[in-house]
Each structure stands twice: as C-alpha cells, then as structure tokens.
DRENTIGU-783609 format. One record per residue (C-alpha): x, y, z; residue number from 1. Coordinates in Angstrom, 2 decimals. Example, Ala and Ser with C-alpha at 12.3 -4.5 7.8 and 13.67 -1.06 7.14 Angstrom:
// DRENTIGU-783609
PAMI        u        v        w  kemar
PAMI    12.30    -4.50     7.80      1
PAMI    13.67    -1.06     7.14      2
END
This chain:
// DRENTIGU-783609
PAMI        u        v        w  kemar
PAMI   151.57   115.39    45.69      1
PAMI   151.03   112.11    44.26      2
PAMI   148.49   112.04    40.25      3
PAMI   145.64   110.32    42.57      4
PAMI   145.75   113.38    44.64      5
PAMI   145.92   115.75    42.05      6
PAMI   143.44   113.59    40.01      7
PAMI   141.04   114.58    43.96      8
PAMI   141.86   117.98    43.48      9
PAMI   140.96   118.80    39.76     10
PAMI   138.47   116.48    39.05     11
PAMI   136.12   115.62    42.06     12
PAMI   133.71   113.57    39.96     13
PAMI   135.71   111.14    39.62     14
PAMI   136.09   110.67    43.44     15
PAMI   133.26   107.38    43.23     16
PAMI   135.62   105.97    40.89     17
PAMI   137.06   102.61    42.35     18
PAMI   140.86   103.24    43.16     19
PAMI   141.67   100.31    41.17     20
PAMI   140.56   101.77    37.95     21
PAMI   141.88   104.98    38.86     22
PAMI   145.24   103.29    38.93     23
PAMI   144.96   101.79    35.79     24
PAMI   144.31   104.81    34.03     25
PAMI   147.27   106.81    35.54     26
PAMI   149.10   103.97    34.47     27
PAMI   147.95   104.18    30.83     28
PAMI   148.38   107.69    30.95     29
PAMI   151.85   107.48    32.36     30
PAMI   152.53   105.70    29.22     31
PAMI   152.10   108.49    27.38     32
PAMI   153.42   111.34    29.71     33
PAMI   157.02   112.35    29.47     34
PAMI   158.80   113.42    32.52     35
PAMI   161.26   115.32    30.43     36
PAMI   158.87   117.07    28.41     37
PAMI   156.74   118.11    31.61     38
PAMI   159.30   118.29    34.18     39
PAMI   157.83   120.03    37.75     40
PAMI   154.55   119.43    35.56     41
PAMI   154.62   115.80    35.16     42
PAMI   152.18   115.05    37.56     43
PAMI   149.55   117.85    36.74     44
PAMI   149.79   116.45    32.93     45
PAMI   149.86   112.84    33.75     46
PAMI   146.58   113.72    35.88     47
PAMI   144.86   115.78    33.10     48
PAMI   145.42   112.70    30.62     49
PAMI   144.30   110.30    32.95     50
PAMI   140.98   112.67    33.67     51
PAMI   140.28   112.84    29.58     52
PAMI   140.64   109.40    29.25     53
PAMI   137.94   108.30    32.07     54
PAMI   135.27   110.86    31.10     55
PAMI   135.61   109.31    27.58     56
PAMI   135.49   106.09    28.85     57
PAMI   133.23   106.95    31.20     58
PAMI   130.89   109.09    28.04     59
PAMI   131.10   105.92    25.75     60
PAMI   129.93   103.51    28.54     61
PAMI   127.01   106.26    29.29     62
PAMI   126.27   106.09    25.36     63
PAMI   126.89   102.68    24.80     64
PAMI   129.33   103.88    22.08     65
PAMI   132.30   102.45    23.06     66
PAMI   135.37   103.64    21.21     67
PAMI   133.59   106.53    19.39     68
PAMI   134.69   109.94    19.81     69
PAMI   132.05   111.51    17.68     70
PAMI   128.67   112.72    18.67     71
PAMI   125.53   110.60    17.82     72
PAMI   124.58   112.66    14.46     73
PAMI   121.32   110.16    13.96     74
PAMI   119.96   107.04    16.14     75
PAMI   117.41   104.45    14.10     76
PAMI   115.61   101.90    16.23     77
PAMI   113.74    99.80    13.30     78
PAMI   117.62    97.42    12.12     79
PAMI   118.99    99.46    14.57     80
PAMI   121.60   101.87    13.47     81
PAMI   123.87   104.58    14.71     82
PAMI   125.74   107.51    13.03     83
PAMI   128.59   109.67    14.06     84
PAMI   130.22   112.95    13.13     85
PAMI   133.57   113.32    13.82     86
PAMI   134.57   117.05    15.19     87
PAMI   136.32   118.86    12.16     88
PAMI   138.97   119.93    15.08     89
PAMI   139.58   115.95    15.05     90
PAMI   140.32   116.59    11.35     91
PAMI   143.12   118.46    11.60     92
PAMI   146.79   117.82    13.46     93
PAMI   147.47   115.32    15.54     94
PAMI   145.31   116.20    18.86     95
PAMI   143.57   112.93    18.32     96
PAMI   140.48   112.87    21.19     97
PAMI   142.01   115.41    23.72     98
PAMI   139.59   118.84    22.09     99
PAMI   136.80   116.32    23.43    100
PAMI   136.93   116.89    27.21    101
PAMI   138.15   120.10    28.86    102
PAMI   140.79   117.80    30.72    103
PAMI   142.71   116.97    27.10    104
PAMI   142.16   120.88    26.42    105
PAMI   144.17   121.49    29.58    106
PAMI   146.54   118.21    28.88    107
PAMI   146.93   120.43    25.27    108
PAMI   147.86   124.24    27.18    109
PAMI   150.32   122.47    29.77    110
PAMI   151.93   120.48    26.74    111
PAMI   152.08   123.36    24.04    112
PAMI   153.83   125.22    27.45    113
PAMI   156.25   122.22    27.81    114
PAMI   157.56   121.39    24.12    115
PAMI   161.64   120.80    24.56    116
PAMI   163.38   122.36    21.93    117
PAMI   167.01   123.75    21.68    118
PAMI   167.05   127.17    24.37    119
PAMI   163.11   126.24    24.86    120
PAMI   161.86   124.76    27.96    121
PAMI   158.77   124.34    30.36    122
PAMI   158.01   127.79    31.34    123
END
C-alpha cells in the first residue's frame, strides 16, 4: 500500500486535497521518517506525519496564523493584535507540534513502539 493510500484510508478529509500537495507533504514528511526506525511501519508513520502536518497547515491557513502552533489566547481589532498560548505539553521534551493533532499523537504511539535500541525493536 503506497502513504497516498494509506493517507485515503486514515484520513478521508483530506481526500479534496490536490494530489500535488499531497505529494509534497509525504515528501517533507519522508524527510523526517526513518525506515529503520519504523520498519513494516514506515508507511503508516510517514502517513500520520504527513496528516499532522496538513491539518496544521491547513488550521493556520483557516486562522490566518501561519506558523503558530498556539491557540488564539486574545484577538484586538483597534492596531490589530493577536496573542498566543503555547500548550504547556509543548513545554516539555522534544514532541515539538505533534500533541496538536491526533495524527502527531498517533505519529508519537507508533514511534515510542518503534525506538531501536540494543535487543529492542518495532514490536
């Protein structure tokens, strides 16, 4: 099963999505995905990534936030003005963005399953 398929399977809102961008996103994700780590669960975790990363993209374009993980803590209209709060799960270890969509929180579980050390593998 190829990650565009998989990508159908688990995340159908993302079926208007042009193909194009799609593809640019598994190949961003991709990036950051590695076989080794994930083994018969590369493409599952290569999919999950690339799901987190357009429903952020797809959130900040919807906000007009682009960039921001946070959620809008206060909106001013008089000088304009925005303010965020960052997610005090953000705060700690390196999980960056992923607690922020329930495809990172999946991307997280299939990882913490995966993590290659000596006598460890994915299982």
């Amino acid at each position: 099963m190829t990650i565009a398929e998989v990508i159908a399977d688990i995340a159908p809102e993302f079926l208007n999505e042009a193909p194009t961008r799609i593809a640019r996103f598994i190949g961003y994700a991709e990036l950051q995905v590695s076989e080794l780590q994930f083994d018969d669960r590369y493409e599952l975790a290569t999919a999950y990534l690339t799901c987190h990363m357009l429903a952020l993209s797809n959130r900040n374009d919807d906000e007009g936030t682009s960039g921001n993980p946070g959620t809008i803590t206060q909106k001013k209209e008089g000088d304009l003005g925005l303010s965020f709060s960052l997610p005090d799960a953000l705060k700690i270890g390196n999980t960056g963005t992923l607690l922020l969509t329930s495809y990172g929180i999946e991307y997280l579980r299939l990882k913490n399953m995966c993590i290659i050390s000596p006598g460890l593998y994915c299982g």
